[in-house]
KEGU-396074 format. One record per residue (C-alpha): residue in three letters; z, x negated, y. Coordinates in steps of 0.02 Angstrom, whole numbers, padded with zeros to 5 digits, always signed. Layout:
# KEGU-396074
ALAZXY/...
# end
This chain:
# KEGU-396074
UNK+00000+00000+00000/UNK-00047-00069+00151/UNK+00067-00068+00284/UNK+00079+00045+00430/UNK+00056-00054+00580/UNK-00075-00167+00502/UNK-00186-00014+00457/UNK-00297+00019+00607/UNK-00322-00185+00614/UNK-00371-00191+00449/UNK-00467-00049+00427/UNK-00571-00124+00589/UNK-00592-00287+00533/UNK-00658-00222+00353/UNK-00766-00080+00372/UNK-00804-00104+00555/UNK-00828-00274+00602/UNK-00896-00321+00438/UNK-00958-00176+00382/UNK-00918-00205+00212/UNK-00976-00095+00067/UNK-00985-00069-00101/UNK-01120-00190-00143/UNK-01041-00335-00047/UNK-00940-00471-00137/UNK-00813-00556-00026/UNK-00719-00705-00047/UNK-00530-00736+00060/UNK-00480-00896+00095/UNK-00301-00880+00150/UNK-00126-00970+00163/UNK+00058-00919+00130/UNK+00109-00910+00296/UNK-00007-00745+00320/UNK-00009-00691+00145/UNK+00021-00523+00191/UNK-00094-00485+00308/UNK-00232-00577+00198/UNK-00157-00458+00044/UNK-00200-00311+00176/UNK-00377-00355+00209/UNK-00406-00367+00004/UNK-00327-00207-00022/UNK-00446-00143+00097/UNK-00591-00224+00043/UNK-00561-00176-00120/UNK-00550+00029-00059/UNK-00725+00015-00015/UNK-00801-00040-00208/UNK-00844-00211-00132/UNK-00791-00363-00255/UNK-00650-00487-00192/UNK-00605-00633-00242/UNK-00444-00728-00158/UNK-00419-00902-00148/UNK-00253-00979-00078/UNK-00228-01152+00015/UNK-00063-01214-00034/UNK-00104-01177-00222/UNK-00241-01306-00214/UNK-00198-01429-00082/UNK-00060-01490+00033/UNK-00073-01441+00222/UNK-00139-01502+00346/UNK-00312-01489+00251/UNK-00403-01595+00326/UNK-00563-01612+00194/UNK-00653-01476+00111/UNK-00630-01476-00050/UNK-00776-01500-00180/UNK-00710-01396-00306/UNK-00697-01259-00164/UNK-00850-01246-00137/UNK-00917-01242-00294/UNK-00804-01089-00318/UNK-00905-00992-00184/UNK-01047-01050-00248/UNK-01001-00974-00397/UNK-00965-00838-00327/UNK-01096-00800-00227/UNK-01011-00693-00082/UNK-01105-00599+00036/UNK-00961-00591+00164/UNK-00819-00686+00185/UNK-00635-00698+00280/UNK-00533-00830+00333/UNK-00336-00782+00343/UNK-00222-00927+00403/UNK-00136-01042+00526/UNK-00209-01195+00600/UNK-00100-01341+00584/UNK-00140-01508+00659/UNK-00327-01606+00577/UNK-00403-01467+00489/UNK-00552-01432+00584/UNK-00602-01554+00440/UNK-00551-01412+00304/UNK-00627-01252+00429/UNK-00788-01324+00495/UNK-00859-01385+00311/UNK-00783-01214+00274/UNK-00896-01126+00402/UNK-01052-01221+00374/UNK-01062-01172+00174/UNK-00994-00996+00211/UNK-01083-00940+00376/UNK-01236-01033+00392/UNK-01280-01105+00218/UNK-01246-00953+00107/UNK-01286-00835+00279/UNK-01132-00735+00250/UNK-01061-00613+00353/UNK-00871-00710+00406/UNK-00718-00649+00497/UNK-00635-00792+00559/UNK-00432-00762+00581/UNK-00365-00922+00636/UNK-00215-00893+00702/UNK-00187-00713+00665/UNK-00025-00635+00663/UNK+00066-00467+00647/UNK+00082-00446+00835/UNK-00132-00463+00838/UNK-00149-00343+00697/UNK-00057-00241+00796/UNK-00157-00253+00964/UNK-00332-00350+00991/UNK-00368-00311+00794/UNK-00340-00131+00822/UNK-00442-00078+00982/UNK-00592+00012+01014/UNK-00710-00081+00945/UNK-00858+00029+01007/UNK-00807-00020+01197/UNK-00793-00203+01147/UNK-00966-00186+01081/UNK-01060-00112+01233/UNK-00957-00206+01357/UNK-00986-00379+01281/UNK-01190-00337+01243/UNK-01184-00277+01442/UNK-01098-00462+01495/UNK-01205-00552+01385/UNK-01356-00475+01431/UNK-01324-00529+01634/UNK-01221-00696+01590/UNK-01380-00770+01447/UNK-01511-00783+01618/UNK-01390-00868+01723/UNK-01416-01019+01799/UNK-01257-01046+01883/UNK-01079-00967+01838/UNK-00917-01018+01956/UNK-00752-00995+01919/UNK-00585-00980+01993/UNK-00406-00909+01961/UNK-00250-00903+02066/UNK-00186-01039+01948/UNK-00304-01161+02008/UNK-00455-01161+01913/UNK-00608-01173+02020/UNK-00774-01222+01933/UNK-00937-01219+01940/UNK-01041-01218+01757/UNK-01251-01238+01745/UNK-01338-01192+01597/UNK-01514-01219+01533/UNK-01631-01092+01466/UNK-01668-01182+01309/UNK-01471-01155+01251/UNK-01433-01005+01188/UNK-01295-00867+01236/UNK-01192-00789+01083/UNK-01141-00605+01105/UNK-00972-00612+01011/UNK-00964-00419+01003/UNK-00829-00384+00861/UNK-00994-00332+00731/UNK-01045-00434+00604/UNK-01161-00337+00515/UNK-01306-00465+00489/UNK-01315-00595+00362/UNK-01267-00760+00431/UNK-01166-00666+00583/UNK-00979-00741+00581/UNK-00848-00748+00735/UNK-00655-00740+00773/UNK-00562-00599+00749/UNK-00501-00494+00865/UNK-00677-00522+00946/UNK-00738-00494+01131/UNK-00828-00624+01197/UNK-00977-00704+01246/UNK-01025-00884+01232/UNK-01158-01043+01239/UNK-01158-01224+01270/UNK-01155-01270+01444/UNK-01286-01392+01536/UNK-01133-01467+01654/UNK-00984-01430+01712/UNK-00891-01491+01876/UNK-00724-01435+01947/UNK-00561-01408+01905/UNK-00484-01305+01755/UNK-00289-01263+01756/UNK-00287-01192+01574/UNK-00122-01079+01545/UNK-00158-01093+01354/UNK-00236-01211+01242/UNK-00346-01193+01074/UNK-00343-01279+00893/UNK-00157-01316+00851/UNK-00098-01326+01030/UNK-00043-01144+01062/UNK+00035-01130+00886/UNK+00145-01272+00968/UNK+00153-01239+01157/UNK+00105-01062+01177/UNK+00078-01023+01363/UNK+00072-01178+01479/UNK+00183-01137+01614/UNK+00137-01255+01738/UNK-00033-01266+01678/UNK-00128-01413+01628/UNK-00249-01466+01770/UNK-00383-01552+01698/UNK-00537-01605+01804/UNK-00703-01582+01743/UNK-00843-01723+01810/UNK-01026-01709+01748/UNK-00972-01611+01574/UNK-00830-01706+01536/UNK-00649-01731+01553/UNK-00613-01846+01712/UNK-00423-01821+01689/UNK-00283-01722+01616/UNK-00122-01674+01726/UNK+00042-01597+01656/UNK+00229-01634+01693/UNK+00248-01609+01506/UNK+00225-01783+01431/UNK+00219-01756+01274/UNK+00087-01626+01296/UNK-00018-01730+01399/UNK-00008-01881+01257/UNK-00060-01753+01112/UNK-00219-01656+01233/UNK-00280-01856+01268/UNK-00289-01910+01108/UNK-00364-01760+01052/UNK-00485-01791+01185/UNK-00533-01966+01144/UNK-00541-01944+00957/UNK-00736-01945+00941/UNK-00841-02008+01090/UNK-00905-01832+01124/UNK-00725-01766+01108/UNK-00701-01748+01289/UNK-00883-01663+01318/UNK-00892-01468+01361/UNK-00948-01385+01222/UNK-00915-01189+01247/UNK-00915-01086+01400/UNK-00863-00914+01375/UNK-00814-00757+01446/UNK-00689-00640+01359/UNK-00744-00452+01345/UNK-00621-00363+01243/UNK-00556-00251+01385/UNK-00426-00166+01269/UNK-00321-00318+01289/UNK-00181-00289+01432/UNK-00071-00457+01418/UNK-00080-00653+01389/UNK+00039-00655+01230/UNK+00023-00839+01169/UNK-00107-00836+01003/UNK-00258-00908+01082/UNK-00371-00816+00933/UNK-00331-00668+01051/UNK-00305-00733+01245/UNK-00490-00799+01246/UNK-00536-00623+01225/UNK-00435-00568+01363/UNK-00567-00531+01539/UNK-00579-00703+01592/UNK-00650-00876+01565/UNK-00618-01015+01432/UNK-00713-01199+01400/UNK-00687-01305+01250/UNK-00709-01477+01237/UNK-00798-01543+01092/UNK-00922-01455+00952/UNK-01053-01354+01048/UNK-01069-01236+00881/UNK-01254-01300+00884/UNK-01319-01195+00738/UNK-01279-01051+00846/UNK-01318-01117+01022/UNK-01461-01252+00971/UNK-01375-01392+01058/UNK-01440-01561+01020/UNK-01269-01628+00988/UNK-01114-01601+00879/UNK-00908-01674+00870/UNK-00800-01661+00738/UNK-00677-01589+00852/UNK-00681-01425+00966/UNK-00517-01367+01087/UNK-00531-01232+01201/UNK-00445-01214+01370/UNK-00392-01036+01426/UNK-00431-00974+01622/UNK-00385-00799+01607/UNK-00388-00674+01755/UNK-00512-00737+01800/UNK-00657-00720+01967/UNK-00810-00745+01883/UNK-00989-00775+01996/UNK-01156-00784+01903/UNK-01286-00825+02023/UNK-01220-00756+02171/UNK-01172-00569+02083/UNK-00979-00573+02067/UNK-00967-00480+01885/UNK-00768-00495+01870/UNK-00629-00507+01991/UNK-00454-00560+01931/UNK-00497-00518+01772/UNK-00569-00353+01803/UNK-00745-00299+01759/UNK-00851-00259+01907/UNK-01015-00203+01819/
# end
């Protein structure tokens, strides 16, 4: 039985987002820290006829994961899943595990993937469980305005105040909660829209930070300024120390580590609060860059990093070309 508060979540990210059926076979890679949310999404899939097969980390491996495993994958090759759902935490190093993971899942066998990295009750509860048919036509509407743009600036009353250019040969991603065609994957809760920048210049103060970061620090109160030159870091400032050691290193680990990879613009307009899961607050109205892997197979960037860490500008005052299309976080079209 699933449980009550996790029913509308899981119900959405089954039969809506993924659209699974009775003909699918779908294969759950999960770990014991969200076992019971991952048990919910089974149960569900299993209510619709599809096949399911689950596969759990810390029966196979020690954490942090940071290789794919061989023998993994040759169990979903095996397998042969037409969709697929990641149900975990993110701990420190395994992008090394998840991006392999994506790769053979999403792009080499073209199945359909919800990505829940980070999810937790408290998500279930609120971005998992919106209106997904707003998040749909608000996030197709953005995308279709933000994917000519030439020029997109960028401030909050944090500090962030950035300008981003874009070419026409990279392509915007409308992350619009469905993922209904073969090969279509993205994080759940979902709202946003996304590509690989040309350039970047200006200044970022990110409240919240991706990868491992927010499991740690949650909501950066100061934020971290960070200074963007050219498409790349120019420096990182923080009163937290410790913080500031971690984000450089993280930064200088590859030499592309420190390149903008992602600019995006969160559509899920159900969401009404920052709450510290960054799988969620980059949905929220608003901005947020990563540094590192430009998700090439999906933008057709010419370059790729083994590492990928977003930086949250939420409440955002967003400008594309002149047209001001969001105003502290607010939709204006």
């Amino acid at each position: 039985m699933i449980r009550s508060d996790l029913a509308a979540g899981t119900r959405n990210a089954v039969r809506v987002c993924l659209n699974i059926g009775p003909d699918d076979r779908v294969f759950i890679i999960r770990d014991r820290p969200r076992m019971e949310i991952a048990e919910a999404i089974e149960e569900e899939v299993r209510s619709t006829g599809a096949t399911v097969k689950a596969w759990t980390m810390e029966d196979h491996m020690s954490r942090p994961a940071t290789s794919f495993p061989r023998e993994l994958g040759e169990e979903i090759h095996r397998f042969k899943p037409t969709a697929s759902f990641y149900v975990g935490t993110g701990q420190p190093g395994e992008l090394g595990f998840r991006k392999p993971m994506l790769t053979l899942l999403a792009d080499d066998l073209r199945c359909r993937h919800g990505h829940m990295i980070g999810i937790d009750d408290e998500l279930m509860r609120d971005g998992m469980a919106g209106d997904y048919q707003e998040i749909y036509r608000v996030t197709q509407k953005i995308y279709d305005i933000a994917r000519h743009a030439g020029t997109i600036a960028v401030q909050t009353s944090l500090g962030t105040d950035l300008v981003a250019t874009f070419s026409p040969n990279l392509k915007w991603i409308p992350s619009d909660g469905r993922f209904w065609e073969q090969g279509r994957w993205g994080n759940l809760p979902e709202g946003e829209t996304f590509t690989c920048p040309q350039s970047v210049d200006g200044v970022l103060a990110a409240e919240e930070l991706g990868d491992w970061f927010a499991e740690k620090y949650r909501v950066l109160s100061p934020p971290v300024r960070i200074v963007i030159k050219g498409g790349r870091v120019a420096s990182v400032e923080t009163p937290n120390e410790q913080l500031g050691a971690e984000f450089r290193a993280y930064l200088a680990q590859h030499p592309c580590s420190n390149r903008v990879g992602e600019f995006a613009i969160g559509t899920n307009v159900g969401l009404t609060r920052i709450v510290g899961n960054f799988l969620q607050d980059e949905k929220f109205p608003g901005v947020h860059i990563a540094f590192g892997d430009p998700y090439a197979f999906e933008t057709k960037a010419d370059w790729e990093c083994p590492s990928h860490v977003d930086a949250l500008a939420s409440h955002a005052t967003v400008t594309v070309d002149g047209r001001k299309i969001m105003e502290n976080g607010r939709f204006l079209v």
